[in-house]
C-alpha positions in Angstrom: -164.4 77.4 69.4 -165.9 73.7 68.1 -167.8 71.7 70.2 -166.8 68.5 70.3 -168.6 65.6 68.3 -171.5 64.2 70.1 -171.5 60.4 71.0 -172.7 58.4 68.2 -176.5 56.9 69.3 -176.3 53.2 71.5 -177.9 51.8 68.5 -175.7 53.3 65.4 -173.0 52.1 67.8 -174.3 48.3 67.9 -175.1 47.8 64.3 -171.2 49.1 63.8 -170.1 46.5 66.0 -172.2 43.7 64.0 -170.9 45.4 60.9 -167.5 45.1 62.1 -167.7 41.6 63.3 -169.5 40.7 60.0 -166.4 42.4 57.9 -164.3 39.7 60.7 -165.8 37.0 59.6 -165.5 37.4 56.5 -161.7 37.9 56.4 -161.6 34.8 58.6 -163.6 32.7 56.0 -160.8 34.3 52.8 -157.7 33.4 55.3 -159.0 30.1 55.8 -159.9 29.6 51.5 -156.6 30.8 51.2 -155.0 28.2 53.2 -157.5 25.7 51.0 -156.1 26.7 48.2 -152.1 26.6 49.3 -152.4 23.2 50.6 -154.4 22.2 46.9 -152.0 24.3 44.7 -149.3 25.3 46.6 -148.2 28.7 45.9 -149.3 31.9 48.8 -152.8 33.5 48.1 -153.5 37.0 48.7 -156.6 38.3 49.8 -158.4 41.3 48.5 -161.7 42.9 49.7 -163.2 45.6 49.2 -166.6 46.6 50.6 -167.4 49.6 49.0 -167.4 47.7 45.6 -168.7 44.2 46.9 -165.7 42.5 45.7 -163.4 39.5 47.1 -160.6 38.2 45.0 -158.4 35.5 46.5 -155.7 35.0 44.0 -152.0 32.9 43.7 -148.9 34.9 43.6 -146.7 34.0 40.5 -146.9 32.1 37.9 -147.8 28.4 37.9 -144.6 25.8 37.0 -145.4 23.6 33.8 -145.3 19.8 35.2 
């Protein structure tokens, strides 16, 4: 029979918390570029990060009208 997983440490535990709250911030900052960038441009922006690769791309959807 398996034991069950021991609690993580109080300290592993906090630095996930300020991880995750980091990783919150950070979406909050691309949503808010992203609304930059529609009020400039117009157009809806989508957001894509990805941690594991240190990578954010904030980028229109469709193509751009000729004027």
């Amino acid at each position: 029979m398996m034991q069950a997983p021991r609690p993580l440490p109080q300290s592993l535990l906090s630095q996930r918390a300020t991880g995750e709250a980091a990783a919150a911030e950070v979406q909050q900052v691309a949503d808010y570029l992203a609304e930059l960038m529609r009020g400039i441009h117009g157009y809806n922006w989508n957001i894509l990060i990805d941690h594991q690769v240190r990578f954010i791309m904030i980028a229109a959807e469709g193509e751009r009208k000729p004027s």
